[in-house]
C-alpha positions in Angstrom: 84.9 65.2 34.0 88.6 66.1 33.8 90.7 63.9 35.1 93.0 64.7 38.6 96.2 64.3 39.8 95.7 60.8 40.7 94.0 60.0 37.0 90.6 58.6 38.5 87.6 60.7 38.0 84.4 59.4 39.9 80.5 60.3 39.2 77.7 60.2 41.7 75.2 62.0 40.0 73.7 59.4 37.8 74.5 56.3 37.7 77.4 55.5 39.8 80.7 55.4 37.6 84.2 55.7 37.4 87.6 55.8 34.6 90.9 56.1 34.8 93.0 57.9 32.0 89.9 58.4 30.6 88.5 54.2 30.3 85.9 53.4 32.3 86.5 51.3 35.2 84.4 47.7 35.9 83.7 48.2 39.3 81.7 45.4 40.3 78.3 44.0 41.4 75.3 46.0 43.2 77.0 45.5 46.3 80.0 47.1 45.4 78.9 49.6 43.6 76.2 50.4 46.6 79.5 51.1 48.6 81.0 53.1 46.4 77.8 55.2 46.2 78.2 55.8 50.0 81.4 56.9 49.7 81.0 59.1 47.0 78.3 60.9 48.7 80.3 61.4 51.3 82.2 63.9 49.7 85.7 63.4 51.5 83.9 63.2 54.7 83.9 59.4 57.1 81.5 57.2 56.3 81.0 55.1 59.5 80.8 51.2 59.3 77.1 51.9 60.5 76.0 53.5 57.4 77.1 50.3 55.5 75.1 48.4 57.3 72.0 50.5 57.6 72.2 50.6 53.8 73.4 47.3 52.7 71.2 45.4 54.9 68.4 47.6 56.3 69.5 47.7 59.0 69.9 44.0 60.4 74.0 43.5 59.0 74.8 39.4 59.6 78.0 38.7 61.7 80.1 38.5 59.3 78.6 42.5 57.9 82.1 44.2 59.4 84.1 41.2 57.3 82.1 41.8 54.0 82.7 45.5 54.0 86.3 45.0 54.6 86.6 42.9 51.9 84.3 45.3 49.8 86.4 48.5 50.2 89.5 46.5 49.4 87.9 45.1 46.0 87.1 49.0 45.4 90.9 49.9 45.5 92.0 47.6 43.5 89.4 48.5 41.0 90.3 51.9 41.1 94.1 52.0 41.9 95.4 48.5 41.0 99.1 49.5 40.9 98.3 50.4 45.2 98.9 48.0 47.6 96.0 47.3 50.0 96.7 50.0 52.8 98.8 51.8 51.2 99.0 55.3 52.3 98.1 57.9 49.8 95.6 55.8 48.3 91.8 57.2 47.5 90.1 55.2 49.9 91.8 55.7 53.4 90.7 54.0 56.7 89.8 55.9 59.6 88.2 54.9 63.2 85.3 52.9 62.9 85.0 53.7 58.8 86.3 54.8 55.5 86.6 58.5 53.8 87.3 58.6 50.2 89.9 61.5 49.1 88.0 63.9 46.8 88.8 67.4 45.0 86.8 69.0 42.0 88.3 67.0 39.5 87.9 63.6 40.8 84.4 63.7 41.8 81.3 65.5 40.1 79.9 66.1 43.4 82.3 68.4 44.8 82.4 69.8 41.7 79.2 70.9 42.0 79.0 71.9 45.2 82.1 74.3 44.6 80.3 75.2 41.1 77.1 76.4 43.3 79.8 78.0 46.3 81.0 80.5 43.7 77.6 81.0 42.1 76.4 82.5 45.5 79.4 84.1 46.1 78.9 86.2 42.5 74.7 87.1 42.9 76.2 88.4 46.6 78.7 90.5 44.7 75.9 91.5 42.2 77.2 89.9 38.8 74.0 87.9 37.9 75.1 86.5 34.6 78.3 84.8 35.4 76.2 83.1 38.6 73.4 81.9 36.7 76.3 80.3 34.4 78.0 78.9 37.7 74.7 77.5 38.5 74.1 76.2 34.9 77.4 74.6 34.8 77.3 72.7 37.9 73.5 71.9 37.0 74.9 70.3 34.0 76.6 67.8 35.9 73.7 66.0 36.7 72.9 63.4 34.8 69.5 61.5 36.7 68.8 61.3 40.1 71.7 60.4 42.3 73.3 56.6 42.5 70.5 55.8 40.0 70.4 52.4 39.0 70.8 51.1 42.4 68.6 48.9 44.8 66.1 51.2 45.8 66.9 50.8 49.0 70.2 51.8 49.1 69.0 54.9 47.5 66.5 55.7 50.3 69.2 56.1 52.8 69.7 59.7 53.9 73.5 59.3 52.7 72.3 59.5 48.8 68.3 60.9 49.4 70.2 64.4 51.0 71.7 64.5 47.1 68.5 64.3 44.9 66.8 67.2 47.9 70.5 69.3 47.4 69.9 69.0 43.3 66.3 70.4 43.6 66.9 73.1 45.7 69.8 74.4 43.6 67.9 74.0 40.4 64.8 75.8 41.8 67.6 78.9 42.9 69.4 78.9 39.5 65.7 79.2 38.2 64.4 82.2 40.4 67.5 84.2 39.8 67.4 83.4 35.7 63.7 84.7 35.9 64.8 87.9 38.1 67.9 88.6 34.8 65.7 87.6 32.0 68.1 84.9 31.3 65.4 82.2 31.5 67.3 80.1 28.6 69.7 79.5 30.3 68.9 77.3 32.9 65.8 75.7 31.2 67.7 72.4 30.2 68.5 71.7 33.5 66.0 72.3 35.3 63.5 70.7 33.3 66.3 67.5 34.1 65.5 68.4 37.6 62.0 68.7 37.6 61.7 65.4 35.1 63.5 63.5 38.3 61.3 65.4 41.0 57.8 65.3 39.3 55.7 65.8 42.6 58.0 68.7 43.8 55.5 71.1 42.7 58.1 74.2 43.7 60.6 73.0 41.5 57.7 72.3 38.3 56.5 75.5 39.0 59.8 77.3 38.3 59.9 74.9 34.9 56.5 76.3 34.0 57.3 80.4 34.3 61.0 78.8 32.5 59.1 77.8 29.6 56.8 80.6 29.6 59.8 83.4 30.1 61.7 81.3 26.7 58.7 82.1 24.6 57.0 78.4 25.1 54.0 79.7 26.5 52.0 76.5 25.2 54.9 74.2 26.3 54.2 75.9 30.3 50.5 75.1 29.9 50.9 71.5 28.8 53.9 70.9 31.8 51.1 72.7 34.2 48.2 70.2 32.9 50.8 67.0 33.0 51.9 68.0 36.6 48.3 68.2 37.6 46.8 65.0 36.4 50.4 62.9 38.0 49.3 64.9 41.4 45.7 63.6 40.7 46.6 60.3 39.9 49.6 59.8 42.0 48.3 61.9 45.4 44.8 62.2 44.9 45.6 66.0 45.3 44.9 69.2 43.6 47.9 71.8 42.7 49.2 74.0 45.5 49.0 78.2 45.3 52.7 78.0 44.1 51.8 76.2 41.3 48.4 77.3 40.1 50.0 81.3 40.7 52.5 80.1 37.7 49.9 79.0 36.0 48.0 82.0 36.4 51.2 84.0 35.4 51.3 82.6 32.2 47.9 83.1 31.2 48.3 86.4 31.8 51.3 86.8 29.8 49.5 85.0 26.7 46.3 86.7 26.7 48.0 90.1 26.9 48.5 91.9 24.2 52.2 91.7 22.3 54.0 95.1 23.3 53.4 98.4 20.5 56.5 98.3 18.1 58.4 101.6 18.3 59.7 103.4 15.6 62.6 105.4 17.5 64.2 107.9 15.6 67.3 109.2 17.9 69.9 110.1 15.6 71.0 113.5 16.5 70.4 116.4 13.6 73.3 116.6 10.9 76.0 119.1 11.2 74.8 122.4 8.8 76.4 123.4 6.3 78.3 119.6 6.2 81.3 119.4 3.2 83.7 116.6 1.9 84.3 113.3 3.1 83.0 111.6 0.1 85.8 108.8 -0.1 84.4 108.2 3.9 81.1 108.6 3.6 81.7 106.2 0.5 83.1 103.4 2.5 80.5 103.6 5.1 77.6 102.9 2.1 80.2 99.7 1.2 80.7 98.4 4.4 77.0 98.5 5.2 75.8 96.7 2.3 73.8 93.9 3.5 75.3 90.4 3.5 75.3 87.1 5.7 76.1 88.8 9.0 75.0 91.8 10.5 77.5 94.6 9.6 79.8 96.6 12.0 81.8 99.5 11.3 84.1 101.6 13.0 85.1 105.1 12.4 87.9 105.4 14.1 90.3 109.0 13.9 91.9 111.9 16.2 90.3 114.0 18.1 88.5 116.6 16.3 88.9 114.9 12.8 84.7 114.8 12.5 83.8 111.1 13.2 80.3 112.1 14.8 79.5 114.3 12.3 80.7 112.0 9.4 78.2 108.8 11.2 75.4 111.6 11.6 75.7 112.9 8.6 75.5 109.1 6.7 72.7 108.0 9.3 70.4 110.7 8.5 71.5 109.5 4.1 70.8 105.6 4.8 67.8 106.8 7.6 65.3 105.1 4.9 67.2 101.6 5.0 66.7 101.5 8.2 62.5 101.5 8.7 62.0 100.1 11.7 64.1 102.5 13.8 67.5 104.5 14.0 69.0 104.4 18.1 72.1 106.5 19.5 73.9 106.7 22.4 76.5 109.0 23.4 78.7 106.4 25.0 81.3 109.2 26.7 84.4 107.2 26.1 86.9 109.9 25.7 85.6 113.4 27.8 85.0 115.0 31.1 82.9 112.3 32.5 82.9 108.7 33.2 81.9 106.1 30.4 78.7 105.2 29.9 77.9 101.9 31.5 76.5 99.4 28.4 73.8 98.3 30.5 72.7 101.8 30.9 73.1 102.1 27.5 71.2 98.8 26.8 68.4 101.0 29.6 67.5 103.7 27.3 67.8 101.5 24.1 64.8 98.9 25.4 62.8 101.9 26.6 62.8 103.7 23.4 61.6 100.1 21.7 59.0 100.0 24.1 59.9 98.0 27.5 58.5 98.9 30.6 60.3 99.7 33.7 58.7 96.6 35.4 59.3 94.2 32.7 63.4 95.8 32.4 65.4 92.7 33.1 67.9 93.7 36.0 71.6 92.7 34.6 73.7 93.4 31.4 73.2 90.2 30.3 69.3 90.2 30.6 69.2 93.5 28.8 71.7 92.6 26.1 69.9 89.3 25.1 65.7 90.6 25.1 68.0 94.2 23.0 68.6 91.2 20.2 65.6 89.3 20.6 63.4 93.2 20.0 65.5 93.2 16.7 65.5 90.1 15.6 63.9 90.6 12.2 64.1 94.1 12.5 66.3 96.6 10.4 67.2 99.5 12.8 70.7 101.0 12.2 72.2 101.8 15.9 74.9 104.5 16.1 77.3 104.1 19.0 79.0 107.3 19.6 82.3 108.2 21.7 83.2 104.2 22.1 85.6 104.0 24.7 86.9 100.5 23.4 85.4 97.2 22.4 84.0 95.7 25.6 81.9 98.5 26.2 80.4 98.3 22.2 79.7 94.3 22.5 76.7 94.1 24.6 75.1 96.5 22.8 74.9 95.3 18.8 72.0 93.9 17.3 72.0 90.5 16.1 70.0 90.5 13.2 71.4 90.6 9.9 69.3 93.2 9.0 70.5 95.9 11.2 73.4 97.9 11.4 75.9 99.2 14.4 78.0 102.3 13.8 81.0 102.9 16.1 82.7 106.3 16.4 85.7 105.9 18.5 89.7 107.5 18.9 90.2 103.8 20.0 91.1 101.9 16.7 89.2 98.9 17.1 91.6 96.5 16.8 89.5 94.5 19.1 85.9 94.8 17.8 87.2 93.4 14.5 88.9 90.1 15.4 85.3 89.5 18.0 82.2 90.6 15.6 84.5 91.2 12.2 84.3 95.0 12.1 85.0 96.9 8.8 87.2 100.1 9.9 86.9 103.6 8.3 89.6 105.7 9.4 89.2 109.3 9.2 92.4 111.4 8.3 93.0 114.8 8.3 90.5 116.6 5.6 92.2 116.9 2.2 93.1 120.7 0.9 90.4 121.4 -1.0 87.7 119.5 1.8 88.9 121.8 4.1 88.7 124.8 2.0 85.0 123.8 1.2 84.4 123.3 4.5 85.5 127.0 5.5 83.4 128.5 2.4 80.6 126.7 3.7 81.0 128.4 7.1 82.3 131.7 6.3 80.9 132.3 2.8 82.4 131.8 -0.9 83.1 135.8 -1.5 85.4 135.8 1.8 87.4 132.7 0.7 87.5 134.0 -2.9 89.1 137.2 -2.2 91.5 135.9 0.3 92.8 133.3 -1.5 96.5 132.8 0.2 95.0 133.9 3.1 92.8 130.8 3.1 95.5 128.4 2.4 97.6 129.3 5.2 94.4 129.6 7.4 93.6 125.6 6.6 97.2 125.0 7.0 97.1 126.6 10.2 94.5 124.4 11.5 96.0 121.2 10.2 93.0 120.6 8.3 91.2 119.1 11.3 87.7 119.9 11.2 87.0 121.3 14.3 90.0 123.5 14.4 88.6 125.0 11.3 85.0 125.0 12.9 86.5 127.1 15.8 88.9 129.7 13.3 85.1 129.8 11.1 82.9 130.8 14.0 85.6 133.4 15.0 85.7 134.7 11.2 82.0 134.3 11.1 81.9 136.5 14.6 83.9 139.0 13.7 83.2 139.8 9.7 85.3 142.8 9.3 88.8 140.9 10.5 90.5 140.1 7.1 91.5 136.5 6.8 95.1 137.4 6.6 94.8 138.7 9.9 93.0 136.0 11.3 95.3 133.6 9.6 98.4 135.8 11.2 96.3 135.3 14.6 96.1 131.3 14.7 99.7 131.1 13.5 101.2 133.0 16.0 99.4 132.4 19.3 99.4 127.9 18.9 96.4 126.6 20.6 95.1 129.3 22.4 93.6 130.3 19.3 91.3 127.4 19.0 89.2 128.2 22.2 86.3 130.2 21.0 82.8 128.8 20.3 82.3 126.8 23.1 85.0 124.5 22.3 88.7 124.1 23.8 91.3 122.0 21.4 93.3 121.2 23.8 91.0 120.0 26.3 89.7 117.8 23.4 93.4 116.5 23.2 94.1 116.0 26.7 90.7 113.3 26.7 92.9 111.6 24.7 96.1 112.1 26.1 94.4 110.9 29.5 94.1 107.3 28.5 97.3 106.8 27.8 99.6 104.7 30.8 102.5 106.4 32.2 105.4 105.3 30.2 103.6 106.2 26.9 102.3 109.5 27.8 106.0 110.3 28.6 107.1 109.0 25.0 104.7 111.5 23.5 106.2 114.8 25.8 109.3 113.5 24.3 108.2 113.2 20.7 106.2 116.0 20.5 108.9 118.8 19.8 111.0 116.8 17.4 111.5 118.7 14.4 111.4 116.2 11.7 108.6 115.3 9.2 108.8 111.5 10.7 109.5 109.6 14.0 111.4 106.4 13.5 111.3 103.3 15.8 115.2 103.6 16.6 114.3 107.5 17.4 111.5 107.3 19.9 113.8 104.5 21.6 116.7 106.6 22.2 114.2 109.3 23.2 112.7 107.2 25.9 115.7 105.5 27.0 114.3 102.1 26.1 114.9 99.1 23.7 113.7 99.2 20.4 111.2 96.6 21.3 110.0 98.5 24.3 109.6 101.4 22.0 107.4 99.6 19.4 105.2 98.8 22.6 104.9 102.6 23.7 103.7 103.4 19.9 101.7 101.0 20.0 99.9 102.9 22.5 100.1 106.3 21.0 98.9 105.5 17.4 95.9 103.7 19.4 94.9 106.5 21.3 95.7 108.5 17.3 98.0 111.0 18.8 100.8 109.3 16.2 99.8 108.1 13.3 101.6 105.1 11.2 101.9 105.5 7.3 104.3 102.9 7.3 105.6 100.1 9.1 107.8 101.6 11.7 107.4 105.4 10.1 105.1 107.8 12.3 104.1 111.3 12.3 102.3 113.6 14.3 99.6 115.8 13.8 101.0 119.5 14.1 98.9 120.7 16.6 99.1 117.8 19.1 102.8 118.5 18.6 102.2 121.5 19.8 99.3 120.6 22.8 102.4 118.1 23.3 105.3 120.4 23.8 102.9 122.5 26.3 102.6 119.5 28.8 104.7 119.8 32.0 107.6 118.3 31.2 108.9 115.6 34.4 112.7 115.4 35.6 113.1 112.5 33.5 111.6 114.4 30.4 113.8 117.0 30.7 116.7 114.2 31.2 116.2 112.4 27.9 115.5 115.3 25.9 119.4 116.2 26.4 120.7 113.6 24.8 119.1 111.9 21.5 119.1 114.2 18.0 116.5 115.7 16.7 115.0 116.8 20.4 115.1 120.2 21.1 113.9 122.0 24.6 110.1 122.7 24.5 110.2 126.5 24.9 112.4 126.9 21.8 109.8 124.8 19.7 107.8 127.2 16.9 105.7 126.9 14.1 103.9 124.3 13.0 106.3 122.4 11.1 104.9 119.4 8.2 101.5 118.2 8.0 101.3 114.8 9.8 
């Protein structure tokens, strides 16, 4: 226990003991330590002269019983606070009328640990978050080390003062134990409440909960052989057969080890690959590297800009490695970054159970529950599991695998940073395409012959575009749509009219962008209106400072922000650029008072409605 303010720490829940600065205290004979057991148990409330006596004596104190507690409660101070004078206000053990309360808070005494351990337990089932209460339960479970005051005369333990304790531990043990069966998190709570139902072997509610424990963790033999035990002691103790509670557990796990183990699914939910799918070799490369099997189980991230192809890039290498991956290939669109809301992981975790063959009644209820039978179903397993769209990395860590022989793909604009210091995630970024990827990638759309005998045409046309895959997606499916509009003209066409010219084919760039743009907090989506219609190649630390009106250190932070989101991009240390067209979706956005404010001053900033053309390649 950690020690308080007043450097005592006290235990009731065992054998009775007690330290200061972290030695354990003497405290005295069986008498003594009887009376501190009452006033531990007490828990800060009196503890009359009366239930001395009842306790020490029976019930028939001698005369002299009000003189020998006295004396007893003074030894007890001195044990415990030596450097107090007897009396002395502020000490632990304070006199009031006709008894004595002992001061307590959490870190003094295990039992009001506990008790404030199982307050905020309840408090979270109430609010519906099942797996940090089952750990609040666990927790102050663990506190318990045998049956209260053990070691004692038994008499003393009898009284109602202590008994009340041991009937408090059961009942919370045998509610830590129906709501760890309800989440699936059965393992959690097993060790101590098989410590609970050791102390309590006739309370057949409390060793039937240890029975469908064991039988829930997999130790379906274990269950049978507690069940058997617990009915001979009844036998032999009571002269009584097990009650319904106890023989329905019993029946509960015969069931569950005479059925038969659930079908093993083969799911096979990676989406189809993109047609007609070009470059990204050096990528698709890196992926095969990263994946190579090893002593963990391998994470990687693609992380890029909107519209720079990560979902077809992991699709694409899915459907290659497909074959490394026998016993299954999962996907989920997780919806970080669009229109609606993210995709809760336990949803996720929903559909990822059902596909491997869990039925609705056997679902577990919480995150936590899903997450933990999601590894267990692919513990031994190799199924690669492709997490699309990732928001960021606390919505990507319930839901990997934990066998070294699978695999979890992450697509996200979010770099990452996260989801490699927690599960060691190798990043791919994905850039821009090069010139001749892009170029490939428009032949494969719109045909070699047109691309041959438009050469320049085709140059300025990936130019154009930025060389961002679905900008040249949306300028090949208006090419492909309209075959007798030279490329020149069509190049002329996205040049001149900015984004509007990337809104055919069912796609909208810069509704793409603002998904992005969306995530960023205030002060940085105002750095990037300011940024976007500089006219140089690069954007400098000292630069976006004076922009915003900030420090230099305050600038790094807004960065920060933007290359995370991707809408800047660092190629070195303190040296960004941006991608030509989100300078342009930039320069579109409604500028604020303030915007318009700043943009007078610093160099380099010119107004929005004078900014044209494209300007460098970021």
């Amino acid at each position: 226990m950690e020690p308080g303010a007043t450097n005592v720490a006290l235990a009731v829940l065992g054998p009775v003991r007690a330290w200061r600065g972290g030695t354990e205290l003497q405290v005295g004979g069986p008498q003594r330590r009887a009376g501190l057991a009452l006033l531990l148990a007490g828990d800060g409330e009196p503890v009359h002269l009366d239930v001395f006596f009842e306790a020490l004596w029976r019930g028939d104190p001698p005369a002299s019983a009000a003189n020998v507690v006295h004396r007893l409660i003074s030894a007890l101070r001195h044990a415990l606070e030596p450097s107090k004078v007897a009396r002395e206000a502020g000490s632990l053990i304070a006199r009031v009328p006709g008894g004595y309360r002992l001061a307590t808070t959490p870190e003094t005494l295990d039992l009001t640990w506990f008790r404030a351990s199982v307050r905020r337990a309840r408090i979270l089932a109430v609010a519906g978050e099942q797996g940090r209460a089952i750990d609040a339960y666990a927790k102050g479970l663990h506190l318990w080390q045998g049956p209260a005051a053990a070691g004692l005369d038994p008499g003393v333990r009898a009284h109602p003062q202590i008994a009340a304790l041991d009937r408090e531990w059961a009942e919370v043990a045998r509610v830590a134990a129906d709501l760890a069966l309800s989440a699936g998190r059965a393992e959690r709570v097993l060790p101590v409440v098989a410590r609970a139902a050791h102390a309590h072997p006739l309370d057949e509610s409390l060793q039937a909960r240890h029975v469908l424990l064991l039988s829930a963790s997999g130790r379906r033999a274990a269950a049978l052989d507690t069940y058997a035990e617990v009915r001979r002691r009844l036998a032999d103790e009571l002269g009584l057969d097990p009650g319904e509670e106890l023989r329905a557990a019993q029946r509960e796990v015969l069931i569950a080890a005479s059925a038969p183990p659930p079908r093993k699914r083969t799911p096979a939910q990676i989406p189809a690959a993109l047609p007609g799918f070009t470059g990204r070799a050096v990528e698709l490369a890196a992926i095969g590297e990263a994946a190579e099997p090893g002593g963990s189980m391998p994470v990687i991230a693609v992380s890029g800009m909107a519209g720079a192809g990560k979902t077809a890039l992991a699709v694409q290498w899915a459907h290659t490695a497909a074959d490394t991956y026998p016993d299954g290939q999962l996907y989920a669109d997780l919806r970080g970054f669009g229109p609606a809301e993210p995709l809760p992981p336990a949803d996720a975790l929903r559909d990822f159970l059902s596909a491997l063959g869990v039925r609705e009644p056997e679902m577990p209820a919480g995150l936590d529950g899903r997450a933990t039978l999601f590894r267990s179903l692919l513990s031994g397993r190799r199924v690669l599991v492709l997490l699309d769209n990732a928001r960021d990395a606390a919505q990507v860590r319930p839901l990997l695998p934990g066998s070294p022989g699978c695999l979890a793909l992450v697509t996200s604009r979010n770099p990452m940073t996260a989801l490699v210091a927690a599960a060691g995630a190798r990043v791919v970024r994905l850039d821009p395409m090069t010139a001749g990827d892009a170029r490939d990638l428009l032949t494969a759309r719109i045909g070699k012959a047109r691309v041959d005998g438009e050469p320049t045409a085709a140059r300025e046309l990936v130019h154009a575009c930025g060389r961002l895959p679905l900008a040249l997606a949306i300028t090949a499916a208006r090419a492909a749509v309209h075959r007798s509009m030279r490329l020149a003209e069509l190049a002329a066409d996205v040049t001149g009219h900015g984004l509007d010219a990337f809104t055919e084919a069912g796609e909208d760039l810069r509704t793409v962008f603002s998904w992005s743009y969306r995530t960023l907090p205030a002060p940085s989506a105002r750095l990037f209106r300011l940024l976007a219609p500089h006219r140089g190649a690069e954007i400098t630390v000292p630069l976006a400072a004076s922009a915003a009106g900030v420090t230099e250190r305050e600038a790094r932070t807004l960065l920060r922000d933007l290359t995370g989101a991707h809408l800047l991009s660092e190629r070195q240390p303190g040296r960004y650029t941006m991608h030509p067209l989100l300078r342009l979706y930039g320069a579109e956005l409604e500028p604020s008072r303030d915007d318009l404010v700043a943009a007078v001053g610093p160099p380099g900033l010119v107004d929005p409605g004078r900014f044209g053309g494209l300007g460098p390649l970021g």
